[in-house]
VMD Tcl script that draws the C-alpha trace (Angstrom):
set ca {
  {215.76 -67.21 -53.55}
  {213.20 -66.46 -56.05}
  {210.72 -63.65 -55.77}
  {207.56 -62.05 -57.55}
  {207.87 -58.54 -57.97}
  {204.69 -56.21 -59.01}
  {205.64 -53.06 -60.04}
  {203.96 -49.73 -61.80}
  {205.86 -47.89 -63.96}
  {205.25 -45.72 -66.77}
  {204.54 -47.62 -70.07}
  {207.19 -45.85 -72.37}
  {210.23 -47.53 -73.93}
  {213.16 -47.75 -71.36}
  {211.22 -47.69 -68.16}
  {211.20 -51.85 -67.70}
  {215.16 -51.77 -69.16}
  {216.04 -48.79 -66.03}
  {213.83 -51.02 -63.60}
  {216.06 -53.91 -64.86}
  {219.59 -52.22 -64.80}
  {218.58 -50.88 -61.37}
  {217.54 -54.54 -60.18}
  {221.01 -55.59 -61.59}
  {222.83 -53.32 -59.57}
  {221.36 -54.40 -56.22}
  {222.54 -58.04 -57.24}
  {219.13 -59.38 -58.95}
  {218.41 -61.47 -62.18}
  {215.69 -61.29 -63.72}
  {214.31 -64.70 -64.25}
  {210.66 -63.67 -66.28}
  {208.71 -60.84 -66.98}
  {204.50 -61.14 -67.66}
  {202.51 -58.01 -68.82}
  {199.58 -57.84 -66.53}
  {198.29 -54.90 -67.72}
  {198.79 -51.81 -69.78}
  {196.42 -48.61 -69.25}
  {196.04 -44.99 -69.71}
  {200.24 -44.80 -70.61}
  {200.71 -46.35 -67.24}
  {202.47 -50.34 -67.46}
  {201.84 -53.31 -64.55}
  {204.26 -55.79 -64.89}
  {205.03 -59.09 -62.56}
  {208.95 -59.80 -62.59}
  {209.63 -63.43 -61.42}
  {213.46 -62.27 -59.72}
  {216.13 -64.01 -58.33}
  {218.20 -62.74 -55.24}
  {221.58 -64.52 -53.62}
  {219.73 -65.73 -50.43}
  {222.14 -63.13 -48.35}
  {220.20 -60.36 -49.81}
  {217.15 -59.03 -47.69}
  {214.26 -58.48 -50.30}
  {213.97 -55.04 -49.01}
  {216.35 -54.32 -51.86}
  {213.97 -55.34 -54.84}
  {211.92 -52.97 -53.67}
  {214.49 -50.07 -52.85}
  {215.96 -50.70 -56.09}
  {213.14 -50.41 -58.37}
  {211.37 -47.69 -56.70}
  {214.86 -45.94 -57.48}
  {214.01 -45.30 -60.88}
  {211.48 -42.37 -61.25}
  {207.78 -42.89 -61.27}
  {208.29 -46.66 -60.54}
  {206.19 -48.29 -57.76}
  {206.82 -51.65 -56.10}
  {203.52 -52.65 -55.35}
  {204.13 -56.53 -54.09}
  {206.75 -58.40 -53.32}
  {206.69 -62.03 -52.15}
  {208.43 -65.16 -52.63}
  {207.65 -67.41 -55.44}
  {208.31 -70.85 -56.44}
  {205.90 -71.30 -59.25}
  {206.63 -71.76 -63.11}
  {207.58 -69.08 -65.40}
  {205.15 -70.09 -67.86}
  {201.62 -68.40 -66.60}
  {200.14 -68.41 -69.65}
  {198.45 -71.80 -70.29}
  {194.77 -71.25 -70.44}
  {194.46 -73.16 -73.76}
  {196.74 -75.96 -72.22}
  {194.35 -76.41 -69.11}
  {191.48 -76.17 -71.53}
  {192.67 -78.86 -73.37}
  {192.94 -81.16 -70.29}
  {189.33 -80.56 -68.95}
  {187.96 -81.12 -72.29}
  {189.96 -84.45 -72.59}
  {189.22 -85.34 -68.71}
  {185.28 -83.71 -67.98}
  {184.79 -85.58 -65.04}
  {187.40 -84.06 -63.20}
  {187.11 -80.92 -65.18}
  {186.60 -78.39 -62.22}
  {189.50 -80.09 -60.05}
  {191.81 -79.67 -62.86}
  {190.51 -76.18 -62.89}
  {190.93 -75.80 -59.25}
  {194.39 -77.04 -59.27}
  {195.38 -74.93 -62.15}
  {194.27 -71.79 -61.52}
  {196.82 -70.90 -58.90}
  {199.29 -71.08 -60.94}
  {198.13 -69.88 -64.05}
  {196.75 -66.27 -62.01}
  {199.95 -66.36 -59.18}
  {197.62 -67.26 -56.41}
  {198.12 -69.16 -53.34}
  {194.72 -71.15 -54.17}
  {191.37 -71.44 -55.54}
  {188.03 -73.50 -55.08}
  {185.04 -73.90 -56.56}
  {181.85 -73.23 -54.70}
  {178.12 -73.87 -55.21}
  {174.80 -72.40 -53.65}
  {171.40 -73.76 -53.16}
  {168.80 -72.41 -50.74}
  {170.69 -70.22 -47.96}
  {173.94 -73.20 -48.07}
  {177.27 -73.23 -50.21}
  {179.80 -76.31 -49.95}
  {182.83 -76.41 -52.12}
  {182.86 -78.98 -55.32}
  {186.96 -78.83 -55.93}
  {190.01 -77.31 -54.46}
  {193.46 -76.78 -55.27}
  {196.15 -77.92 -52.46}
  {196.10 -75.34 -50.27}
  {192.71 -73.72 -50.28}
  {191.79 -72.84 -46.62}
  {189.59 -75.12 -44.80}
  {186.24 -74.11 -43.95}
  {182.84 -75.49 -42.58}
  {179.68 -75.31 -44.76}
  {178.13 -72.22 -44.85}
  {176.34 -69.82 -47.17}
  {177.36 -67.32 -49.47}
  {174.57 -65.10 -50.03}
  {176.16 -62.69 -53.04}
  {175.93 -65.73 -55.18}
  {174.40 -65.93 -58.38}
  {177.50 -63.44 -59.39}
  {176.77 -61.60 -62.47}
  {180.27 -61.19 -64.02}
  {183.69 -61.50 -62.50}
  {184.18 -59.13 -59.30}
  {186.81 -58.33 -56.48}
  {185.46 -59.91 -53.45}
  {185.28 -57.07 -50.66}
  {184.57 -59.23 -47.09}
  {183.17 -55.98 -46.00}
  {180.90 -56.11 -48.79}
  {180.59 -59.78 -49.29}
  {180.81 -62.50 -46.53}
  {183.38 -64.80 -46.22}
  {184.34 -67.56 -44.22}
  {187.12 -66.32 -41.96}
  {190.12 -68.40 -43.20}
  {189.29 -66.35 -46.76}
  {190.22 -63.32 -45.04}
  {193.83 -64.41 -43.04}
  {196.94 -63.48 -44.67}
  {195.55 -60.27 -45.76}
  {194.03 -62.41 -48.66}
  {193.22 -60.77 -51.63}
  {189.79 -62.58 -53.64}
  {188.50 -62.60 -56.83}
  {185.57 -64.62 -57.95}
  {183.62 -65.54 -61.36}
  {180.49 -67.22 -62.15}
  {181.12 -70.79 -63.67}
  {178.15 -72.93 -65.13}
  {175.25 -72.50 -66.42}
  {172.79 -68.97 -65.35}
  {170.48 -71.63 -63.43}
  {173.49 -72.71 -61.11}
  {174.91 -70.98 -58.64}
  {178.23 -71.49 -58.63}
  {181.54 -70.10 -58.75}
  {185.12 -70.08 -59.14}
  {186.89 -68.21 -56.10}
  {190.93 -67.43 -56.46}
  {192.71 -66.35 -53.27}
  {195.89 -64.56 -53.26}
  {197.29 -64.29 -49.79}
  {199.51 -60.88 -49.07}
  {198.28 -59.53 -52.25}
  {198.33 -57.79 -54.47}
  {195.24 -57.04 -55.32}
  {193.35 -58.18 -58.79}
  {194.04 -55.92 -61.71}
  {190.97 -55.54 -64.02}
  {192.70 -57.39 -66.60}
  {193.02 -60.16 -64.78}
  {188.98 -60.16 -63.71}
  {188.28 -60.32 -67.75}
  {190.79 -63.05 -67.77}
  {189.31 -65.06 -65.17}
  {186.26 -64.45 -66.38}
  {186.87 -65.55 -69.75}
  {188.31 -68.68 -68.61}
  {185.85 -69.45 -66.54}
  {183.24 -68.95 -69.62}
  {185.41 -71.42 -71.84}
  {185.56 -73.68 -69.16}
  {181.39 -73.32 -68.34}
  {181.04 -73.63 -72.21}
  {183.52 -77.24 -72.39}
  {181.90 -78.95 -69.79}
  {178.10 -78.49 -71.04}
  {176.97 -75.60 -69.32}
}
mol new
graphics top color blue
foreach p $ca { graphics top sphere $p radius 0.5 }
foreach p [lrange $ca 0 end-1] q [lrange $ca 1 end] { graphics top cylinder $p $q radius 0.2 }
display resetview
């Protein structure tokens, strides 16, 4: 089986090789590592892992957090591609297809930010409705979303910011950016059930898709 494995770990030559050695040990390969972020001398990193299907998971986690000042911080499985960088690649596609520009985006974005799904949403009066989804976005009735017009890219906090329910099962971690012009409002929401939560990193990288995007399809 093939797992996605967020970890913490000091950013300081040999701490991903002892996380890897120690992964080794417990039976793991290592099928992919992607830098999600690298801040005040501390390293996030996503390793895509594989495990002999007789091994409990439990032991990624034991494993790495075996090496000092390493912390698992997710764990699920994962059955996406290896190659998560292809922003320019889906850019490419909307500007080629515009007309179904924000269901390509939809449908990309998932797999591009390790999601389980993402829709985008628009507001006028005191109603939102969704205008493109990927696969498995959650069904929902028409409602309203009353933080929108967003300003920049944010963490969506359902104590802070209503959400239809199904947004919230699965212990579903949200991020949303504004996509379009100022005078619409209307944005781009990613949903990651089970975590973990959005790095800043990737807000700025959602957000700067989302501006390419708003910028390729007139906005």
């Amino acid at each position: 089986m093939t797992f996605l494995l967020r970890v913490v770990l000091p950013d300081r030559p040999g701490s991903l090789g002892a996380v890897a050695s120690a992964l080794g040990e417990a039976g793991a390969d290592i099928l992919g590592v992607d830098v999600v972020e690298r801040v005040d001398g501390i390293a996030v990193d996503d390793l895509t892992v594989e495990l002999p299907s007789s091994r409990p998971p439990d032991v990624l986690i034991t494993a790495a957090e075996s090496v000092r000042d390493v912390q698992v911080e997710s764990v699920r499985p994962y059955s996406g591609r290896l190659d998560t960088h292809r922003e320019l690649e889906l850019v490419d596609r909307i500007a080629a297809e515009p007309a179904h520009g924000l269901q390509l985006l939809a449908e990309e974005v998932p797999r591009l930010f390790r999601a389980g799904w993402s829709l985008v949403a628009v507001r006028e009066g005191t109603r939102s409705w969704r205008l493109a989804e990927s696969s498995a976005a959650p069904e929902t009735r028409a409602g309203d979303l009353p933080w929108l017009p967003l300003a920049k890219a944010i963490v969506i906090d359902p104590d802070e910011h209503w959400v239809p329910e199904p947004w919230r099962a699965l212990d579903t971690e949200l991020a949303a950016a504004p996509l379009g012009p100022a005078s619409v409002q209307q944005v781009l929401v990613v949903g990651r059930p089970g975590g973990p939560a959005f790095r800043p990193s990737e807000l700025a990288r959602l957000s700067h898709l989302a501006g390419i995007v708003t910028s390729v399809l007139g906005g």
